[in-house]
C-alpha positions as semicolon CSV with decimal commas, in nm:
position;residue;x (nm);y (nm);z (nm)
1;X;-0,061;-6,571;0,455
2;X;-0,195;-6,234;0,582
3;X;-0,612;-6,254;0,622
4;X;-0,587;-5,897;0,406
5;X;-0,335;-6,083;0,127
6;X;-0,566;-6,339;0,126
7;X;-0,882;-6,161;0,067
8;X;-0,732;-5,944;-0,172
9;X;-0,636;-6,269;-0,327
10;X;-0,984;-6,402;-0,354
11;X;-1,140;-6,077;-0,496
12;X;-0,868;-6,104;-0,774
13;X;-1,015;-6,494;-0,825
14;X;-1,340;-6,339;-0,846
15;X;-1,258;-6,108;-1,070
16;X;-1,064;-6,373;-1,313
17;X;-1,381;-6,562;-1,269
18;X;-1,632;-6,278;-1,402
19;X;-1,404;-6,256;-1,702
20;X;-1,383;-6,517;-1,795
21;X;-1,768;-6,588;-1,793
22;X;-1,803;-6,243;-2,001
23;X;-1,510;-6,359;-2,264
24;X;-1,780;-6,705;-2,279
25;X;-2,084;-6,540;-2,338
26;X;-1,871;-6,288;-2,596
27;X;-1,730;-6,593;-2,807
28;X;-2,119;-6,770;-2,804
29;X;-2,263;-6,444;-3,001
30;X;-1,954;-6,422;-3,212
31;X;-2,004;-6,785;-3,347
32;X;-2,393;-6,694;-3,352
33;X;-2,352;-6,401;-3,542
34;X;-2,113;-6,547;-3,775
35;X;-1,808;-6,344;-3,689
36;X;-1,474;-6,404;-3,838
37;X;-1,297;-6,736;-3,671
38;X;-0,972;-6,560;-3,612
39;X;-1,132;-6,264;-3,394
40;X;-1,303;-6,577;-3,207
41;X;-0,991;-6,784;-3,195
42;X;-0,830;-6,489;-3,046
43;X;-1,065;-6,474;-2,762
44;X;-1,062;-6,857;-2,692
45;X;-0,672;-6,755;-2,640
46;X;-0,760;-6,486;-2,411
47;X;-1,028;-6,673;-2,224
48;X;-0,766;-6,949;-2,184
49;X;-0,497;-6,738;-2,034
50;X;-0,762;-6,598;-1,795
51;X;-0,802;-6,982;-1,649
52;X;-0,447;-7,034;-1,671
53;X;-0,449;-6,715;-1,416
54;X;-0,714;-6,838;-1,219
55;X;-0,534;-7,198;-1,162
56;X;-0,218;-7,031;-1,034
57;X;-0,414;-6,847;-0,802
58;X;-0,632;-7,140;-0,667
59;X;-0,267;-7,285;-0,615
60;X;-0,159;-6,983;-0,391
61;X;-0,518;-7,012;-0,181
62;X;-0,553;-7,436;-0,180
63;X;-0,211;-7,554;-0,013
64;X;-0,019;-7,852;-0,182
65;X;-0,110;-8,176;0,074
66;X;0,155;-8,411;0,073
67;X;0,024;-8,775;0,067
């Protein structure tokens, strides 16, 4: 993998990762402010497909060892 494909690579990670810290702190002041549980269960959706994103790309980075 290219040094450029990689770094590109890592800023998307970084990016995943920021999002996914802003969709946390989002869903803590909905469930402190007493918002409705399906606009919060839709988030903890979102915020879950964001991870799911950020595994498969710490798959591409972290190379499979073979024992």
């Amino acid at each position: 993998m290219a040094d450029q494909e990689q770094a590109e690579i890592r800023l998307r990670l970084a990016r995943l990762r920021q999002e996914h810290e802003d969709y946390d702190a989002a869903i803590n002041a909905m469930i402190q402010t007493g918002c409705d549980a399906l606009r919060i269960q839709r988030m903890k959706k979102k915020k879950l497909a964001i991870k799911d994103s950020m595994s498969q790309i710490e798959d591409q980075i972290i190379p499979d060892i073979i024992a």
